[in-house]
Each structure stands twice: as C-alpha cells, then as structure tokens.
N, CA, C and O atoms as a Tripos MOL2 file, in Angstrom:
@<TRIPOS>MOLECULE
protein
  284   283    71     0     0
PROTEIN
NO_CHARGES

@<TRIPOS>ATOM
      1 N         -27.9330  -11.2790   41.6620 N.3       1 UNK1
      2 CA        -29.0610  -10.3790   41.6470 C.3       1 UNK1
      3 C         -29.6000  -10.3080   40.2150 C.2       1 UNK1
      4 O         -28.9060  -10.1530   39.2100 O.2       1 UNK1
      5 N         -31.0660  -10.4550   40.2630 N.am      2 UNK2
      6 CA        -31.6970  -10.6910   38.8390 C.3       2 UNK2
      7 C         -31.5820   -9.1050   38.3240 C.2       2 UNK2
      8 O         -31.3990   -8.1720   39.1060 O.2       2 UNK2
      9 N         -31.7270   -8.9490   36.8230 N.am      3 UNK3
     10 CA        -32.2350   -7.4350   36.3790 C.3       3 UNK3
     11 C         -33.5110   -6.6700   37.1070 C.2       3 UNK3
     12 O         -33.4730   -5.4500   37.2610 O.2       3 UNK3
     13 N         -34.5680   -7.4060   37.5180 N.am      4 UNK4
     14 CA        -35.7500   -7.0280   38.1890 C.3       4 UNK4
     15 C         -35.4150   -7.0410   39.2040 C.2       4 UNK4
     16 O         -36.2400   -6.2620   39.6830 O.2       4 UNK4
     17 N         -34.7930   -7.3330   40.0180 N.am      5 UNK5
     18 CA        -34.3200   -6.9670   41.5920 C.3       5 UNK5
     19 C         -33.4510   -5.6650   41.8510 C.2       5 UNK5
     20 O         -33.3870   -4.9960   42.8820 O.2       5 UNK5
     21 N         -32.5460   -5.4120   40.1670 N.am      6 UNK6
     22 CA        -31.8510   -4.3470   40.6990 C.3       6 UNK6
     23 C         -32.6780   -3.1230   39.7170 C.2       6 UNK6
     24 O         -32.2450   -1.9710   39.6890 O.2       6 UNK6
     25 N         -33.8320   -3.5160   38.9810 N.am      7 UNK7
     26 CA        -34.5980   -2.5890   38.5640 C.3       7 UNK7
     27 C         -35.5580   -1.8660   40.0960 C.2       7 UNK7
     28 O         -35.6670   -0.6480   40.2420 O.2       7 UNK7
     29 N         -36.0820   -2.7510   40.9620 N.am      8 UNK8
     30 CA        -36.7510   -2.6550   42.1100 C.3       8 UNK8
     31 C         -36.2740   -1.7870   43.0140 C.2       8 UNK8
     32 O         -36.9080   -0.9400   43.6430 O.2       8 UNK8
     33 N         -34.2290   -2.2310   43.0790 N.am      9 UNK9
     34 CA        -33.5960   -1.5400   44.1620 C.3       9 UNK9
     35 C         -33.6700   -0.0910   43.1150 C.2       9 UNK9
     36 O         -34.5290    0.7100   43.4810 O.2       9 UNK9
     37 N         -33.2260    0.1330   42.4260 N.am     10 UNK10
     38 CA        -33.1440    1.3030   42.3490 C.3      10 UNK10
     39 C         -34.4980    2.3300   41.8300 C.2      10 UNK10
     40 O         -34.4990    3.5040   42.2000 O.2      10 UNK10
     41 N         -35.6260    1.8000   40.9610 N.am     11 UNK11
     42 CA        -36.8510    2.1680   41.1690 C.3      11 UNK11
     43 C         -37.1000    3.3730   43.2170 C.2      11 UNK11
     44 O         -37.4700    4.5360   43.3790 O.2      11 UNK11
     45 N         -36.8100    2.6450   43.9240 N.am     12 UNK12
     46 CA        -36.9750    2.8400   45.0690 C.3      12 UNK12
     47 C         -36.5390    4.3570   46.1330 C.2      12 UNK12
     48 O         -37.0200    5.0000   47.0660 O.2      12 UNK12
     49 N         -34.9610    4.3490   44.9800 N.am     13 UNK13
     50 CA        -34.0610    5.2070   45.2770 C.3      13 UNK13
     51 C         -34.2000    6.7860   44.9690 C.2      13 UNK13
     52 O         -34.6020    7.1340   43.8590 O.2      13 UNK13
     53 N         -33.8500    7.7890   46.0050 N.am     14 UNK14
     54 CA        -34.4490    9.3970   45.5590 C.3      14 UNK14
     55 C         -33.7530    9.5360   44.2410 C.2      14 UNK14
     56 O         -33.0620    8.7460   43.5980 O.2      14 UNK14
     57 N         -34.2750   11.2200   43.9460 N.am     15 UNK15
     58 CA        -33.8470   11.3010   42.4550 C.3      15 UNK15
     59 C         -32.0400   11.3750   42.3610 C.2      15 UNK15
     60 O         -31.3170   11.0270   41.4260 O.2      15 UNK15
     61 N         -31.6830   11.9340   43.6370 N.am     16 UNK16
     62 CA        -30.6090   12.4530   43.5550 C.3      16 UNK16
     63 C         -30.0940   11.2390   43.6820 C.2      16 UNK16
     64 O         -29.0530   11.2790   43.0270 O.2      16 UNK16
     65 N         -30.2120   10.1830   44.1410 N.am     17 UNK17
     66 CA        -29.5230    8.5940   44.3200 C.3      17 UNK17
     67 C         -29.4580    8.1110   42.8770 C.2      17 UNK17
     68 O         -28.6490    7.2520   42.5260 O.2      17 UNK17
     69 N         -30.2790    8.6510   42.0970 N.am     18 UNK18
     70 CA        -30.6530    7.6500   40.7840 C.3      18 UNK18
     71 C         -29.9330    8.1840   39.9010 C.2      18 UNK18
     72 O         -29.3300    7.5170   39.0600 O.2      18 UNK18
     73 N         -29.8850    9.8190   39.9860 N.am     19 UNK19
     74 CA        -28.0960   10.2900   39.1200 C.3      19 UNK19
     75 C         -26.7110    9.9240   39.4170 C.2      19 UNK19
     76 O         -25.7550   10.0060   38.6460 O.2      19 UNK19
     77 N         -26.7200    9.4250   40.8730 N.am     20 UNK20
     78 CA        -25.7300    8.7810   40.5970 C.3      20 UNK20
     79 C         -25.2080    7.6410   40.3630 C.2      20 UNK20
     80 O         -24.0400    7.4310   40.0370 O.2      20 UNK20
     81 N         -26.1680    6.7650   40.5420 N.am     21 UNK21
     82 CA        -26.2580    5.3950   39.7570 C.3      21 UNK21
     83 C         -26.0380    5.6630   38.2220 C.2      21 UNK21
     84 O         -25.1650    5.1590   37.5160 O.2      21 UNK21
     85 N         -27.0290    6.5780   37.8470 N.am     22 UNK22
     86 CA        -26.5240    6.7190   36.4340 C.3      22 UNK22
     87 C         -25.0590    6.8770   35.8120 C.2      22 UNK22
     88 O         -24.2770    6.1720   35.1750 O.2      22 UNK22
     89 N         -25.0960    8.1000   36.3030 N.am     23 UNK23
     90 CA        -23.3890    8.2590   36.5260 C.3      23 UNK23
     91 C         -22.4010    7.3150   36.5630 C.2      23 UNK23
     92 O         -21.3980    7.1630   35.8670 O.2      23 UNK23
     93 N         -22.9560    6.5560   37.7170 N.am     24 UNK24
     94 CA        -21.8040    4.7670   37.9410 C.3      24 UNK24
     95 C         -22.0810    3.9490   36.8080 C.2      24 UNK24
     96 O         -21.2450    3.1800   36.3330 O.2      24 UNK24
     97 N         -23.3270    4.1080   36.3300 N.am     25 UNK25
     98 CA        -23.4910    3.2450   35.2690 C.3      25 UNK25
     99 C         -22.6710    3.5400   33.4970 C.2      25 UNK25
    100 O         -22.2970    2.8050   32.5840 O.2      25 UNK25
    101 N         -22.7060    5.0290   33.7520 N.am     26 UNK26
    102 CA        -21.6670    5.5550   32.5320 C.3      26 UNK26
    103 C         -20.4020    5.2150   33.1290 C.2      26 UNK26
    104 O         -20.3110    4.0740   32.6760 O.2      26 UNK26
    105 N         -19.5620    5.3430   33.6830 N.am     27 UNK27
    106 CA        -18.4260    5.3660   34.0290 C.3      27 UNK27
    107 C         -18.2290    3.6020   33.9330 C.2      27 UNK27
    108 O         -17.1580    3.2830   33.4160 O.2      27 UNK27
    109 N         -19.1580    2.3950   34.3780 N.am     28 UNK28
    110 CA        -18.7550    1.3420   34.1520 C.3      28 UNK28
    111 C         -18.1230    1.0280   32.6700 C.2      28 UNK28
    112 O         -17.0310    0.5710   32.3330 O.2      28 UNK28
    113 N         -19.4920    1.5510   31.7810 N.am     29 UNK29
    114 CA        -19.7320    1.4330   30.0920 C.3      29 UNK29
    115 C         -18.1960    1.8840   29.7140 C.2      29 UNK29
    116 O         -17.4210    1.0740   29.2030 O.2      29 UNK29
    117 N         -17.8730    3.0390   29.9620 N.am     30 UNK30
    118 CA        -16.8870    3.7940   29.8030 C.3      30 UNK30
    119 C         -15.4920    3.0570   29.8510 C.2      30 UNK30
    120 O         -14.7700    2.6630   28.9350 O.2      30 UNK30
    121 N         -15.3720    3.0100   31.0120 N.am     31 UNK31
    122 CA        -14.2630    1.6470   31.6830 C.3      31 UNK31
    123 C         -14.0380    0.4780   31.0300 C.2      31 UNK31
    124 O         -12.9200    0.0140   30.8060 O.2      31 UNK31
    125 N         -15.3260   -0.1260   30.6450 N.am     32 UNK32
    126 CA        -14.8660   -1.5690   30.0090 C.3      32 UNK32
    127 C         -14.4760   -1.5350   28.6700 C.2      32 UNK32
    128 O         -13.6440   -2.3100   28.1970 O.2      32 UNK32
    129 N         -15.3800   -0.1620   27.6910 N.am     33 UNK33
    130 CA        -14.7990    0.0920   26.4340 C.3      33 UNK33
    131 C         -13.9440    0.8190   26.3310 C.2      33 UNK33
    132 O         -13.9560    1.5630   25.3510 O.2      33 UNK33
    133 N         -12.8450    0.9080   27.2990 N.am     34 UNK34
    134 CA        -11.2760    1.6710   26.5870 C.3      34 UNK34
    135 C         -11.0900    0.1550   27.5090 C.2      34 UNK34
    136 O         -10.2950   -0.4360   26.7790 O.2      34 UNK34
    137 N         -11.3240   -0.6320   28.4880 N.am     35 UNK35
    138 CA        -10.3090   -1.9910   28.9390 C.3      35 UNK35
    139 C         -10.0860   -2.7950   27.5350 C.2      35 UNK35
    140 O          -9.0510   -3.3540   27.1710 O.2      35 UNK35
    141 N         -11.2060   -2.7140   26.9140 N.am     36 UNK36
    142 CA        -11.6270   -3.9360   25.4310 C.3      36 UNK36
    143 C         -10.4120   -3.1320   23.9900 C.2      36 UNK36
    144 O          -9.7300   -3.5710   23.0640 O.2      36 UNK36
    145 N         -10.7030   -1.9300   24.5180 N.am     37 UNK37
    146 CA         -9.8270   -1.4590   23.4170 C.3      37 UNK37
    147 C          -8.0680   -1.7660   22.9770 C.2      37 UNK37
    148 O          -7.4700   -1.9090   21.9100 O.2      37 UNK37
    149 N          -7.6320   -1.7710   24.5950 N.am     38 UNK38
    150 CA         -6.3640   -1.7090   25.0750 C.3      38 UNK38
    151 C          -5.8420   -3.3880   24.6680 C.2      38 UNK38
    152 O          -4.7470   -3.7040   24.2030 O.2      38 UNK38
    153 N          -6.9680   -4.2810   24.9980 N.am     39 UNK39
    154 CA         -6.7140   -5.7230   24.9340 C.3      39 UNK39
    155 C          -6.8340   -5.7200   22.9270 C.2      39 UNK39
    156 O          -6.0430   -6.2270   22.1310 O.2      39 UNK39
    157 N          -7.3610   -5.4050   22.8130 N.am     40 UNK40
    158 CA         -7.7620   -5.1810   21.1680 C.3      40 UNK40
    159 C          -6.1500   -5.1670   19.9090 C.2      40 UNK40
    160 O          -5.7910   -5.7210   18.8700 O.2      40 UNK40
    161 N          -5.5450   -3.9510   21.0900 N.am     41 UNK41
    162 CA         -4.5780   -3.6240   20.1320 C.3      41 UNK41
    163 C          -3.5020   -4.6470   20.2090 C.2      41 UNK41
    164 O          -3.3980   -5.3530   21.2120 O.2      41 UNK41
    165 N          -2.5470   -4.7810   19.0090 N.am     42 UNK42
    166 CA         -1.8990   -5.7060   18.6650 C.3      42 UNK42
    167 C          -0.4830   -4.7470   18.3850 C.2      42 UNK42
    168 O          -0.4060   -3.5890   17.9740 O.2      42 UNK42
    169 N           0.8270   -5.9230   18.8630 N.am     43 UNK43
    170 CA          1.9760   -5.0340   18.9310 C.3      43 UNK43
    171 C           2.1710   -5.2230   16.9580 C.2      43 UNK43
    172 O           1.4720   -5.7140   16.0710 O.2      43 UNK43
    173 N           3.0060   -4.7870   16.9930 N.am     44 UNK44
    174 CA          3.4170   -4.5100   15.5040 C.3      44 UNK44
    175 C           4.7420   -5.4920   15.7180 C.2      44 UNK44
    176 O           5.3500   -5.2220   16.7540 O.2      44 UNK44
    177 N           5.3170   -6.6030   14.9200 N.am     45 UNK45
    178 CA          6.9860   -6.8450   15.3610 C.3      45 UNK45
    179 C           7.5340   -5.9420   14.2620 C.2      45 UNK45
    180 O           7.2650   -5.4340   13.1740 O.2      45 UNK45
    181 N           8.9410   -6.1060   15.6880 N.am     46 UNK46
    182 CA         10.2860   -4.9470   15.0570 C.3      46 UNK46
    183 C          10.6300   -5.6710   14.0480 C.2      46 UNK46
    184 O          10.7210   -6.8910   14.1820 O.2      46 UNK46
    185 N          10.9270   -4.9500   12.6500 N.am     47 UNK47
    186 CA         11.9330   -5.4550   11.6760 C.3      47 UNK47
    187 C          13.3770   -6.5440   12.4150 C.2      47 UNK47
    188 O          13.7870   -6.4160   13.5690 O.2      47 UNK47
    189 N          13.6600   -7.0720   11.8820 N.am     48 UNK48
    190 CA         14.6760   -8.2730   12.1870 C.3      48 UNK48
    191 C          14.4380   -8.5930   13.9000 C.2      48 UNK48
    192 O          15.4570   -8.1880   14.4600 O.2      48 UNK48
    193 N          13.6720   -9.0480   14.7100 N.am     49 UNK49
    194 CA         13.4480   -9.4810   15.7680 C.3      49 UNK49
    195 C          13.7470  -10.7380   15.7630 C.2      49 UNK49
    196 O          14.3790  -11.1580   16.7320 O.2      49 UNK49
    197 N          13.3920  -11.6300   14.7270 N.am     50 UNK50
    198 CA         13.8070  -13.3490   14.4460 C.3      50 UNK50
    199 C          15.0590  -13.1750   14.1170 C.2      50 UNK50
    200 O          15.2020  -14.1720   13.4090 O.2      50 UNK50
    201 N          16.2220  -12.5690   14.1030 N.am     51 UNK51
    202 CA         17.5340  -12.2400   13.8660 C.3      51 UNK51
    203 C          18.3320  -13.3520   14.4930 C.2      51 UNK51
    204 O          18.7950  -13.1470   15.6150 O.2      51 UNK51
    205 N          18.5780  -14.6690   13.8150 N.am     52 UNK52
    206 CA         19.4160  -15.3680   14.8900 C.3      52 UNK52
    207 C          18.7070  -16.7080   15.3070 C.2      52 UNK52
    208 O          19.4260  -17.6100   15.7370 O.2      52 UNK52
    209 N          17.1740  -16.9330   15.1980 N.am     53 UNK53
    210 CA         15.9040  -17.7060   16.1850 C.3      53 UNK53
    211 C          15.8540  -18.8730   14.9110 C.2      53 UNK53
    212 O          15.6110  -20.0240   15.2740 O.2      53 UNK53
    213 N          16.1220  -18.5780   13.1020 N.am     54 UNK54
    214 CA         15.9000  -19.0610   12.4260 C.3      54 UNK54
    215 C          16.4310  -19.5170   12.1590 C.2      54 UNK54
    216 O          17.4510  -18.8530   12.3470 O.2      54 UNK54
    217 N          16.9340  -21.0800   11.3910 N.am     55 UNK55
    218 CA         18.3010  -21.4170   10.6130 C.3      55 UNK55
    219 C          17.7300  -22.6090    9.7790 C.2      55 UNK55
    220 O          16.9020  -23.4840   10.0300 O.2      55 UNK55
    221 N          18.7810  -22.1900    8.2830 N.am     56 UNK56
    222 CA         18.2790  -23.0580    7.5730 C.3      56 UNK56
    223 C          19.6780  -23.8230    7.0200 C.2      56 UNK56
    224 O          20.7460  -23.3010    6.6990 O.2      56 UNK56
    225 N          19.2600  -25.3690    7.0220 N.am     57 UNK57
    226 CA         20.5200  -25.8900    6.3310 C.3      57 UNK57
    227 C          20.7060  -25.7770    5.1890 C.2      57 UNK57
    228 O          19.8930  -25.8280    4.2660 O.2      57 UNK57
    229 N          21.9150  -25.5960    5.1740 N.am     58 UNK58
    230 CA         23.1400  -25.2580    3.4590 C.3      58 UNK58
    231 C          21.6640  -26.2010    2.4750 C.2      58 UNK58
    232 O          20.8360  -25.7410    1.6880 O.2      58 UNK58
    233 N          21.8760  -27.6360    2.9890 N.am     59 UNK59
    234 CA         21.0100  -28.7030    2.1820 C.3      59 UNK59
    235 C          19.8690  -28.3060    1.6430 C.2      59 UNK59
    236 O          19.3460  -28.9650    0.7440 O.2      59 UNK59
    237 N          19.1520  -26.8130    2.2730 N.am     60 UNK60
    238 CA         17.9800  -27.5520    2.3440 C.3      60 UNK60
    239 C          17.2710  -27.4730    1.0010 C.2      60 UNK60
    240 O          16.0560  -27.6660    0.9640 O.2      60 UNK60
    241 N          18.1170  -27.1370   -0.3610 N.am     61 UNK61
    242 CA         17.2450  -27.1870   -1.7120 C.3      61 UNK61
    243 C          17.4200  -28.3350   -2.1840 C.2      61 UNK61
    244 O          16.9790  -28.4290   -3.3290 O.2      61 UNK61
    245 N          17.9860  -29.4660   -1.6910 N.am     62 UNK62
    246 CA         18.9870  -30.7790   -2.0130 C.3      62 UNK62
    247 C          17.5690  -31.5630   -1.9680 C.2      62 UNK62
    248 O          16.8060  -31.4400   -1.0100 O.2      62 UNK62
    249 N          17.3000  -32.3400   -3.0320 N.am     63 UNK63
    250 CA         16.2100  -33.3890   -2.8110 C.3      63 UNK63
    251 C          16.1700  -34.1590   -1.6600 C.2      63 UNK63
    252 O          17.2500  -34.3230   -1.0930 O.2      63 UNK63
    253 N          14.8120  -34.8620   -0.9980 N.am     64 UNK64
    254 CA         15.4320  -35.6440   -0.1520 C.3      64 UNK64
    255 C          15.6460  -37.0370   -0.1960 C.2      64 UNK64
    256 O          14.8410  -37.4860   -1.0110 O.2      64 UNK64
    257 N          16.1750  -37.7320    0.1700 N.am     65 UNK65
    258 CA         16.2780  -38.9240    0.1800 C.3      65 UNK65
    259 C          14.9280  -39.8850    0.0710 C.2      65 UNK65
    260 O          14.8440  -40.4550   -1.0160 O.2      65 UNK65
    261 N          14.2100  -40.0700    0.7010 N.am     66 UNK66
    262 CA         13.1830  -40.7910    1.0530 C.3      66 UNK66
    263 C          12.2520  -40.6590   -0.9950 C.2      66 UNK66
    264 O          11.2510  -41.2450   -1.4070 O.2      66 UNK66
    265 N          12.9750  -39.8820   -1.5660 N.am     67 UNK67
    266 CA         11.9610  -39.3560   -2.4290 C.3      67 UNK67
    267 C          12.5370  -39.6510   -3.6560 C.2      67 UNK67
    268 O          11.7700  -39.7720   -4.6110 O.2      67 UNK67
    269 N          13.8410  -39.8060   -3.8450 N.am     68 UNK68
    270 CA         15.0880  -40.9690   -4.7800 C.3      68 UNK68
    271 C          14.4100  -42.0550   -5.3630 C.2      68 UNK68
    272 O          14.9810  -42.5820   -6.3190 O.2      68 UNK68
    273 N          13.2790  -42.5300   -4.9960 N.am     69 UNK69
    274 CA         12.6980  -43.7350   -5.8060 C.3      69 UNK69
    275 C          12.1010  -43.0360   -6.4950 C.2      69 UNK69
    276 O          12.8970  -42.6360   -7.3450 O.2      69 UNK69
    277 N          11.2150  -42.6520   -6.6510 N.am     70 UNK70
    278 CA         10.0350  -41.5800   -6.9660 C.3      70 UNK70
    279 C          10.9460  -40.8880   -8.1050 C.2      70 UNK70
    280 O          10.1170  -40.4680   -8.9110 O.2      70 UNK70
    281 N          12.2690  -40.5490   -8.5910 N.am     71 UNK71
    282 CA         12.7870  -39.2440   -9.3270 C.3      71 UNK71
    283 C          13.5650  -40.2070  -10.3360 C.2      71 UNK71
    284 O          14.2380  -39.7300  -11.2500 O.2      71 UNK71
@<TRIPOS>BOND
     1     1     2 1
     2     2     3 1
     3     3     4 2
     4     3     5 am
     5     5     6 1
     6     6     7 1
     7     7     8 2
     8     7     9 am
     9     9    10 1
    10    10    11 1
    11    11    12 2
    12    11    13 am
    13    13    14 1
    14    14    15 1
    15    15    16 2
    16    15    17 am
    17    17    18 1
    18    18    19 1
    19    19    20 2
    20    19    21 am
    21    21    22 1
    22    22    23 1
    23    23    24 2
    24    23    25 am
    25    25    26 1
    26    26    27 1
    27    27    28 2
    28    27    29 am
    29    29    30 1
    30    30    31 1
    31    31    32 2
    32    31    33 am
    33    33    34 1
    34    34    35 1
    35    35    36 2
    36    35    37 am
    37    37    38 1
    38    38    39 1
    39    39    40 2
    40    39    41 am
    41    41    42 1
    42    42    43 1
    43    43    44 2
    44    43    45 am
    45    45    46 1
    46    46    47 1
    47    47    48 2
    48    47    49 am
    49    49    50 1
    50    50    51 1
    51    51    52 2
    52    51    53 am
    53    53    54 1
    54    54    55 1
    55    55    56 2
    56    55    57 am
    57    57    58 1
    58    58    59 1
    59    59    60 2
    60    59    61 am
    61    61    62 1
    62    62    63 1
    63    63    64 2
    64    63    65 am
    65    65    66 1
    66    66    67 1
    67    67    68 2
    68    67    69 am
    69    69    70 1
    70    70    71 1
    71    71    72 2
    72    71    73 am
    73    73    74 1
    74    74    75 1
    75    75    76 2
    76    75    77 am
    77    77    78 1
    78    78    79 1
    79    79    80 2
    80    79    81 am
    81    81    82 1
    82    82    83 1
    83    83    84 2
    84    83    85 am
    85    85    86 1
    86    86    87 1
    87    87    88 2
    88    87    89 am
    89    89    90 1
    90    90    91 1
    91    91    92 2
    92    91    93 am
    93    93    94 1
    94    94    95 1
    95    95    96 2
    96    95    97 am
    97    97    98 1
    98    98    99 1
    99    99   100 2
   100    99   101 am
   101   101   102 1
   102   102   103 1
   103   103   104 2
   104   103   105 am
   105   105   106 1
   106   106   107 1
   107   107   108 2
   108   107   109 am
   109   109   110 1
   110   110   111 1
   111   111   112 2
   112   111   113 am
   113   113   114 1
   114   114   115 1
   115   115   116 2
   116   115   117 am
   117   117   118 1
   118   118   119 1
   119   119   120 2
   120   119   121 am
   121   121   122 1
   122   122   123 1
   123   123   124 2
   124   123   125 am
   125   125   126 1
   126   126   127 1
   127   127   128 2
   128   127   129 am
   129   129   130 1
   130   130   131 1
   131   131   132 2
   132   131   133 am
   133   133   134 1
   134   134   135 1
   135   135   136 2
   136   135   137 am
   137   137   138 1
   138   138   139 1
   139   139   140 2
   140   139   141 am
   141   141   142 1
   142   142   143 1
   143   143   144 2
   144   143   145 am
   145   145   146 1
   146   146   147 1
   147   147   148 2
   148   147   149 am
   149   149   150 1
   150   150   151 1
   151   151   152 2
   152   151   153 am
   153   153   154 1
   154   154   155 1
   155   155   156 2
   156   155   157 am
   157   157   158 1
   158   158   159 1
   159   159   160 2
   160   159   161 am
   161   161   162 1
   162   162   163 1
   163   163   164 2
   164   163   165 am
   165   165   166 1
   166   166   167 1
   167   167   168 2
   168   167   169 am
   169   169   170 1
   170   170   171 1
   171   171   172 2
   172   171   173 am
   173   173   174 1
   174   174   175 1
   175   175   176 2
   176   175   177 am
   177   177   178 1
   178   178   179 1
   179   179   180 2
   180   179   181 am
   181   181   182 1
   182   182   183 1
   183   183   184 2
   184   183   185 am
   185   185   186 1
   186   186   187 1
   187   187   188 2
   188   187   189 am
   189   189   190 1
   190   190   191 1
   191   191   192 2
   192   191   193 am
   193   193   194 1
   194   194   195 1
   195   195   196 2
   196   195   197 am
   197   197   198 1
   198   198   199 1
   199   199   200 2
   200   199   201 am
   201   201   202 1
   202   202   203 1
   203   203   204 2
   204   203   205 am
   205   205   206 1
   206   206   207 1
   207   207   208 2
   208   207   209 am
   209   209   210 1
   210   210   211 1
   211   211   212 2
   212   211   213 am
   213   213   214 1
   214   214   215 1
   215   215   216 2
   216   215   217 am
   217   217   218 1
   218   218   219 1
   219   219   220 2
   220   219   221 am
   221   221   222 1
   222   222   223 1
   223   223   224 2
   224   223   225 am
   225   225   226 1
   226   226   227 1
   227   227   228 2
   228   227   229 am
   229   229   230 1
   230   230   231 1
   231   231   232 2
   232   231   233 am
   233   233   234 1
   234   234   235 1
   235   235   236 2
   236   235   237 am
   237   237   238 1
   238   238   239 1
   239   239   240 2
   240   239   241 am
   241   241   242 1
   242   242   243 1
   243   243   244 2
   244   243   245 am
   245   245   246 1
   246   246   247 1
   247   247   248 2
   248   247   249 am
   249   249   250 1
   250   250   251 1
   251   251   252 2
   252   251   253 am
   253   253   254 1
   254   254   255 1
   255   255   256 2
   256   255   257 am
   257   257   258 1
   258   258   259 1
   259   259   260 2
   260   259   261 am
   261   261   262 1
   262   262   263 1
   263   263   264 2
   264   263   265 am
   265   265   266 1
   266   266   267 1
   267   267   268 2
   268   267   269 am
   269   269   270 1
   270   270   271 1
   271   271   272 2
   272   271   273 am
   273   273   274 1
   274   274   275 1
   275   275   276 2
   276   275   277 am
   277   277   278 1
   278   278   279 1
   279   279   280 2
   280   279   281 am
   281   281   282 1
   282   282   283 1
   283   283   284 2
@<TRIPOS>SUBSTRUCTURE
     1 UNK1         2 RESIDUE 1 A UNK
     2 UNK2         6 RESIDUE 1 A UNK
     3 UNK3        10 RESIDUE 1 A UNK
     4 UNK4        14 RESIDUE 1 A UNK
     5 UNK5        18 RESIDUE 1 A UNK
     6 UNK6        22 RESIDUE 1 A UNK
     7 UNK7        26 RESIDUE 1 A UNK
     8 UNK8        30 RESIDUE 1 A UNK
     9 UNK9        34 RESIDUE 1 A UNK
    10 UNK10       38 RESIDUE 1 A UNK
    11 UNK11       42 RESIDUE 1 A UNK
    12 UNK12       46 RESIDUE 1 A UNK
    13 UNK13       50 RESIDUE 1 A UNK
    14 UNK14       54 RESIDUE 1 A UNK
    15 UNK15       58 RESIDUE 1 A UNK
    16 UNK16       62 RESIDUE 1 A UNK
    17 UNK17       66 RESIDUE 1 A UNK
    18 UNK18       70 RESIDUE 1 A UNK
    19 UNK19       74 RESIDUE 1 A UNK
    20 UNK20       78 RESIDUE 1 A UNK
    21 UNK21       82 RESIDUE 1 A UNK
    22 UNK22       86 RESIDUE 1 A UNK
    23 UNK23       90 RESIDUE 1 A UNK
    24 UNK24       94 RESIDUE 1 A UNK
    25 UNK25       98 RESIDUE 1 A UNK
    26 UNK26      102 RESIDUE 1 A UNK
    27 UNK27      106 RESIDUE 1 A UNK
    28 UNK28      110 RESIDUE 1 A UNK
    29 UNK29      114 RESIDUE 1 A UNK
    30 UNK30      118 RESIDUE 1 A UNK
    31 UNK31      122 RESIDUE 1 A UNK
    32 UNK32      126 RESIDUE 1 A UNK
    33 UNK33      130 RESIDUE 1 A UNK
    34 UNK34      134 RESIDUE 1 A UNK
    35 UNK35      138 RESIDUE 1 A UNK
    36 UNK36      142 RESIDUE 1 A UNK
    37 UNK37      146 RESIDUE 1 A UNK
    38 UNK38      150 RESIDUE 1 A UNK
    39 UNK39      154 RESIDUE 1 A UNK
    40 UNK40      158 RESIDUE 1 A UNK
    41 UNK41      162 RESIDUE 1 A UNK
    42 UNK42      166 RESIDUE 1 A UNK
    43 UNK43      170 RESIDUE 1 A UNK
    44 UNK44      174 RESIDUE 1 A UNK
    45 UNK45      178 RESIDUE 1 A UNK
    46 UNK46      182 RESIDUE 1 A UNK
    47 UNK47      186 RESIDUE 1 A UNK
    48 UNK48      190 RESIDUE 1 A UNK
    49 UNK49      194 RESIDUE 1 A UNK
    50 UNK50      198 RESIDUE 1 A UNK
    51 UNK51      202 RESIDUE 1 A UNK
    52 UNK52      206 RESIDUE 1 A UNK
    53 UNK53      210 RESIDUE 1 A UNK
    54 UNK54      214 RESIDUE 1 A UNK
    55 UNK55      218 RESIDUE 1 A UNK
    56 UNK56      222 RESIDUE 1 A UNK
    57 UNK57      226 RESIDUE 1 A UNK
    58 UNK58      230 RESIDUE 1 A UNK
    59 UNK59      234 RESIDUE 1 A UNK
    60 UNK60      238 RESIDUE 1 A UNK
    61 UNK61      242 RESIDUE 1 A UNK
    62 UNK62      246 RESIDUE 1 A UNK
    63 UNK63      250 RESIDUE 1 A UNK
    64 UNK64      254 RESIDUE 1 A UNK
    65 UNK65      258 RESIDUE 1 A UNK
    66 UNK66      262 RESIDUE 1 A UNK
    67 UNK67      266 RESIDUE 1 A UNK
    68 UNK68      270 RESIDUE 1 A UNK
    69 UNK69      274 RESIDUE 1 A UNK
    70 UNK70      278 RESIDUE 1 A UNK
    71 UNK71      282 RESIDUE 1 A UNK
C-alpha cells in the first residue's frame, strides 16, 4: 500500500476513527524506539571471563626461527 492510498483510507475515516489511528500510530513510533534501544545496548564483559580460553607459550618471547638469518 502506497503513502497516498493509506493517506486516502484514512482521509475518509470519522473523527473518532482518525484518533485512533493516531493513537496506533504513536504507540507504533513508541514500540520501535524502546525495540532499537534494547538492540542498541551492549553487555559489558565480566572481569576474568577469558579465565582459562587464553594460553601463551613459555617460548613465546624466544626469537623465531625463520628470522635467525636476518639477526
């Protein structure tokens, strides 16, 4: 349905029909900006959550090999 078709349908409609369209029409606005908000927010991570997920070898300040010509 184009904007001018649903400007037409409701053009058409008594007064008391057209407050509550209005009405539906706040309550949509309403609805989608706290849905956008909710998607918006971002968790925070817990202190030590990677506890365990990470590991680094003993080696790993040890030059590497591939790089022995070069030094």
């Amino acid at each position: 349905m184009t904007d001018s078709q649903l400007y037409t349908q409701i053009a058409s409609l008594p007064a008391e029909l057209k407050k509550e369209v209005s009405d539906f029409v706040a309550f949509l606005k309403q609805k989608t900006s706290s849905s956008s908000k909710k998607r918006t927010k971002k968790t925070v991570p817990i202190f030590g959550s990677l506890k365990g997920k990470i590991h680094m070898l003993s080696d790993f300040d040890e030059p590497l090999e591939d790089f022995k010509d070069y030094m």
